[in-house]
Residue, then its C-alpha position, 0 to 999 in steps of 0.5 A: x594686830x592684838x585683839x581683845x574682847x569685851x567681858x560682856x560677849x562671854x558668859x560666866x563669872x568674870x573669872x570665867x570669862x578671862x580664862x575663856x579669853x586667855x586660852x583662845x588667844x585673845x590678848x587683852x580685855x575690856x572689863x564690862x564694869x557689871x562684870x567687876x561688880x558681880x565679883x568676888x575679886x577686888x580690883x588687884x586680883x582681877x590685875x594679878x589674874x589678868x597678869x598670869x593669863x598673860x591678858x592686859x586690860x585695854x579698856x574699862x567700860x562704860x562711863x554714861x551720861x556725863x556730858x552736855x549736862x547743867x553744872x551741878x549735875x556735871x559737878x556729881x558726874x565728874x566725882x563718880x569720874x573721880x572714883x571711877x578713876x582711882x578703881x582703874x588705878x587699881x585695875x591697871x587700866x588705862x582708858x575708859x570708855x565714855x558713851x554720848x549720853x542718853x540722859x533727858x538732863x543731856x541738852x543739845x550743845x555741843x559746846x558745853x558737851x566739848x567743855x564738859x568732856x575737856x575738864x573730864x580729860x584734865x581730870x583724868x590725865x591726873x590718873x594716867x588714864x584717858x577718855x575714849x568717847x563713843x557714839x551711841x547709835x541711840x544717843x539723846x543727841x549725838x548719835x554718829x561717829x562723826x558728830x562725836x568727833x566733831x565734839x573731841x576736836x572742839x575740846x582739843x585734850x590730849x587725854x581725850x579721844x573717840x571709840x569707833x563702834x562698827x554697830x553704831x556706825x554701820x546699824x545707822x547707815x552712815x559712811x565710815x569712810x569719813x573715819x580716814x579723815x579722823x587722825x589715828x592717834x585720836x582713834x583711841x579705841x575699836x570695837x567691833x560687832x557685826x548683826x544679822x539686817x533687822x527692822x527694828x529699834x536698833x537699842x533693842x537690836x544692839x542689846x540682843x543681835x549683835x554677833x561676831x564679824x562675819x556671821x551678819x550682814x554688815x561690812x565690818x571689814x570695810x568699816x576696819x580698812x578705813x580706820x587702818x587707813x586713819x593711822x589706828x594702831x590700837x587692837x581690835x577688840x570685840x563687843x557682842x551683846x548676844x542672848x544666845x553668846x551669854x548662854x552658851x558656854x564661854x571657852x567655845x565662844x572665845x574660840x568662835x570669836x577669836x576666829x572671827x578675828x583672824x578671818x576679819x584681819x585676813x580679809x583686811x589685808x592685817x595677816x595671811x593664812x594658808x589659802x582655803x583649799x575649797x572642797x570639789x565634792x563629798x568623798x563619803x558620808x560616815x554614820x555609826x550603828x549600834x546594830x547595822x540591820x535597819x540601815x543595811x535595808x535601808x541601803x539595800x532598797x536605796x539600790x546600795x551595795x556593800x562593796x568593801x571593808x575597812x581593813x583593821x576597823x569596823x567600818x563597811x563601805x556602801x557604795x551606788x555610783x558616786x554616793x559613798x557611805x560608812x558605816x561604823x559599828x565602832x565602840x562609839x556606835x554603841x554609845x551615841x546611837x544612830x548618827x551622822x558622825x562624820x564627812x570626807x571632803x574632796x579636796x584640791x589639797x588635803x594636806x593645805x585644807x588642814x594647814x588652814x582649818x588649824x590656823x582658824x583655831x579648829x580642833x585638829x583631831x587624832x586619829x588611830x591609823x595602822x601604818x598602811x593607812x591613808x594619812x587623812x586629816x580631820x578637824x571637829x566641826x563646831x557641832x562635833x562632826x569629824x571634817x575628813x580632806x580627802x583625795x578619792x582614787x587620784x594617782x598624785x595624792x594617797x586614796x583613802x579607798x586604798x584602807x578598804x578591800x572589797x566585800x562579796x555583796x549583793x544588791x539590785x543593781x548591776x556592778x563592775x567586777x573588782x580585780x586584785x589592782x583595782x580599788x574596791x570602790x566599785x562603779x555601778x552600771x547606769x540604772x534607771x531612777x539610780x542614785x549618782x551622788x550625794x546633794x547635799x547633808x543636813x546637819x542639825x546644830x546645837x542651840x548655841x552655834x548657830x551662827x558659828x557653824x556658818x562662819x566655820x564653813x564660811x572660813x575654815x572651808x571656803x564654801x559660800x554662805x547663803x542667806x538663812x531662812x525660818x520654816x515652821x515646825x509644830x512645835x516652834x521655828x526652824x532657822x536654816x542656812x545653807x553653805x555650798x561651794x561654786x558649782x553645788x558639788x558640796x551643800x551642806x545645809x545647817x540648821x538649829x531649832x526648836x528642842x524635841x522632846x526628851x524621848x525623840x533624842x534630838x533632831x534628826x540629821x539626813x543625807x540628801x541622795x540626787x537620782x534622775x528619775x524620783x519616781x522611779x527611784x521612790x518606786x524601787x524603793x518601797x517596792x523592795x520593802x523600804x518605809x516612805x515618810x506619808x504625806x497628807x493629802x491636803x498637801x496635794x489638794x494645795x500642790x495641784x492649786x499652786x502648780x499645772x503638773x503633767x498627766x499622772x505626776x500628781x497621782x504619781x507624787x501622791x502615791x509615794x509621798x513625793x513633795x514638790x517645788x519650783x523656782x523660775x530656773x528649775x523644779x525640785x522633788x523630793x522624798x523622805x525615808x523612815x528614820x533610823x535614831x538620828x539619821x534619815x534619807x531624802x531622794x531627790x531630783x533637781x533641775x540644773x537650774x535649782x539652787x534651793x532645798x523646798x523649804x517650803x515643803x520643810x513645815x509639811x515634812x516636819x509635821x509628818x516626822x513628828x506623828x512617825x516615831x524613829x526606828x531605834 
């Protein structure tokens, strides 16, 4: 179907705003009249500009407080009609969005209001233009979608209609599926909004909250099956009133709202997309270095292995059991610092994953290849991680290990020999409080793509959305949301808060390495010289209240910084290295049945980071 988005959902100039919109795809516009009137561009120049970014204007909106008024009020409102009228004449537009008034002047009389709303539809049928009336959810007196309806029937204009608002249909809880009983070509306009679940005034959560479809807790989805159902065949046009949208710049939240679009219409049934190729694991995890020494200690007391380098590229793998680690001294090393730069995913199919991550509008990224390489696609992630589709050593798919070739190395553990034929990703033997994989990624999100990055995970890649949850810091909230796939094989957990400071150079990002044995673990560690991030011993003091641990463990946790937590299916242990520029590690240990990540430790971790400056 077309799509078309408010003005009011991007932020900018309204010039910005349409170029945004034209070059993510959308193919019209709702112009937000504040939007006209801050600009420069008379009424024919916004048509022409629209016209050259190929963009129609579907809707000029809002006309308010007109109906159900006394006569001489209605007689003002219908000449503020009249030149809003003729300003849509010279725009090019032709429907106007009228909203159920709010006005004390307003009386409750929904015959006078269908009377009222007739003589504005004559008026403006003179104009070619017609009148799409809308529901406020805070309306004075009509406040549902069904009410509204009633009042379009009673006046029985050609030129005369409704707006469907799926924020003021669903944040009032009333059932759309009336909406099927409503005739489609009455249905003169869709907008579309979803919101995270609030208590709280619903103006004040509709002038601030909305987001795009996906990214709350509303069914949008089912609110549109409906009104496909009634015979709809306008397009789907978005309308978020969001602070952090009207901040944020507006070509990547045209982009983030077209997406969200292309998904709602894929779940409806309106379009197909390739498949999601759900990721069955993390093939590697790859930071880039300025100087490798600090992180090559690091690896070496985690019980890691240098086992192989990439053949044409300054990249050398680091290996314990299926926990894979690149490091980059590449030239953007040394530029950016320390960083978690990028994450290969297993896939079930690399080739379909990146056929789907491109039709959702994600950057598909080049990538400098020698011609013996393994063909890997990669898209950016919205916060700039690179997303590899990888197969890891299965005989039907290229392997990218086939681009490394083994390095002499030394480590703690025990390896298997690599022969010529073998791949050079080589197997640990079983060692107590050994690393097997990675848990899970914790990646920090800038500020403004919060809730794209969950949508992105959520649609480009497949994996579930769990619910996000707020965990103090000293200096503000941090709000966390984790993505995973069905067995937990792949976690990644996103998170945004508040800023630190200049000097700390942004928030940290880490990698969560499951062992079976933390003590163990822990112990080895900083028995071969690695750095455990100090825990204060008041946590202690609260941890042997909360929970009867066994003989010596809280000694045990207390000695090594060990934080715990239980839920009624498992325990969850965990520990924290030093951090190096952006990037630190996390030990953990976790019941089969444990499906969170101990935010309730988060405040008490966050604390203790704060007091110990990164390693550069």
């Amino acid at each position: 179907m077309r799509t078309s988005i408010a003005t009011v959902s991007l932020s900018g100039a309204l010039t910005e705003k349409l170029t945004a919109a034209a070059r993510a795809g959308f193919d019209g516009v709702e112009i937000f009249e504040n939007d006209l009137l801050a600009s420069p561009l008379t009424p024919e120049e916004v048509r022409a500009r629209c016209a050259d970014l190929g963009l129609s204007i579907d809707l000029y909106q809002p006309m308010r407080d007109i109906e159900a008024v006394p006569a001489e009020e209605f007689g003002r409102n219908l000449r503020r009609a009249e030149h809003k009228f003729r300003l849509m004449e010279r725009l090019g537009a032709d429907t106007v969005l009228v909203c159920s008034s709010v006005s004390p002047l307003a009386e409750d009389d929904d015959a006078l209001a269908a009377f009222q709303l007739r003589r504005l539809a004559e008026l403006a049928e003179g104009f070619g233009i017609r009148v799409a009336y809308e529901a406020l959810a805070w309306g004075r007196h009509v406040s549902t979608y069904d009410h509204a309806w009633r009042i379009v029937e009673a006046a029985d204009h050609p030129a005369l209609g409704t707006c469907l608002d799926s924020f003021h249909i669903l944040a009032r809880g009333s059932d759309p599926k009336g909406i099927e009983d409503i005739p489609g070509e009455k249905i003169f306009f869709l907008q579309l909004a979803d919101a995270p679940l609030m208590a709280m005034d619903v103006l004040q959560w509709s002038r601030h909250y909305r987001c795009f479809p996906g990214q709350g807790g509303f069914d949008v989805a089912g609110l549109v099956g409906h009104v496909m159902r009634a015979g709809y065949e306008g397009p789907l046009s978005l309308e978020v009133f969001n602070d952090v949208f009207r901040q944020a710049e507006a070509g990547p939240t045209a982009v983030d709202a077209l997406r969200s679009l292309l998904v709602l219409q894929e779940s409806v049934g309106l379009t197909a997309l390739p498949a999601p190729a759900v990721p069955t694991g993390v093939a590697f995890a790859e930071l880039i270095t300025p100087d490798v020494e600090p992180l090559s200690e690091i690896l070496e007391a985690l019980g890691f292995a240098r086992t192989a380098r990439h053949r044409s590229k300054p990249v050398d793998l680091w290996q314990q059991g299926e926990a894979r680690l690149l490091l980059n001294t590449g030239p953007a090393a040394r530029r950016d610092g320390t960083q978690l730069a990028a994450v290969g995913l297993e896939s079930p199919d690399p080739a379909g994953a990146a056929r789907r991550a491109e039709a959702l509008l994600a950057p598909v990224l080049p990538r400098r290849r020698a011609p013996e390489d393994a063909p890997l696609d990669a898209v950016a992630a919205p916060d700039g991680t690179e997303l590899f589709f990888c197969a890891t050593d299965r005989p039907e798919l290229p392997s990218w290990t086939g681009d490394f070739e083994p390095a002499a190395h030394k480590s703690p553990v025990v390896h298997t020999s690599l022969v010529a034929h073998e791949s050079p990703v080589a197997h640990e033997s079983p060692v107590a409080g050994g690393i097997h994989r990675i848990d899970h990624l914790a990646l920090t999100q800038p500020w403004h793509q919060f809730d794209e990055a969950a949508l992105f995970h959520h649609s480009v890649l497949g994996l579930g959305a769990q619910e996000s949850v707020d965990v103090a810091d000293p200096y503000g909230l941090l709000r966390s949301r984790a993505v995973t796939n069905a067995d937990g094989s792949v976690r990644i957990a996103l998170g945004v808060g508040a800023a630190p400071s200049a000097d700390e150079g942004g928030r940290a990002q880490h990698i969560a390495l499951a062992t079976g044995d933390i003590v163990t673990a822990a112990r080895r560690f900083r028995d071969a010289g690695g750095r455990l991030l100090p825990i204060p011993a008041n946590y202690y003091d609260d941890l042997a209240a909360k929970y009867e641990l066994g003989d010596g463990e809280l000694a045990a946790y207390r000695e090594l910084g060990i934080l715990y937590d239980r839920e009624a299916d498992g325990a969850f242990r965990h520990c924290y290295t030093e951090t190096i520029g952006r990037v630190f590690f996390e030990l953990v240990q976790r019941d089969a049945g444990y499906r969170g990540y101990g935010a309730q430790n988060a405040p008490v971790r966050l604390a203790a980071q704060h007091v110990r400056r990164p390693v550069r």
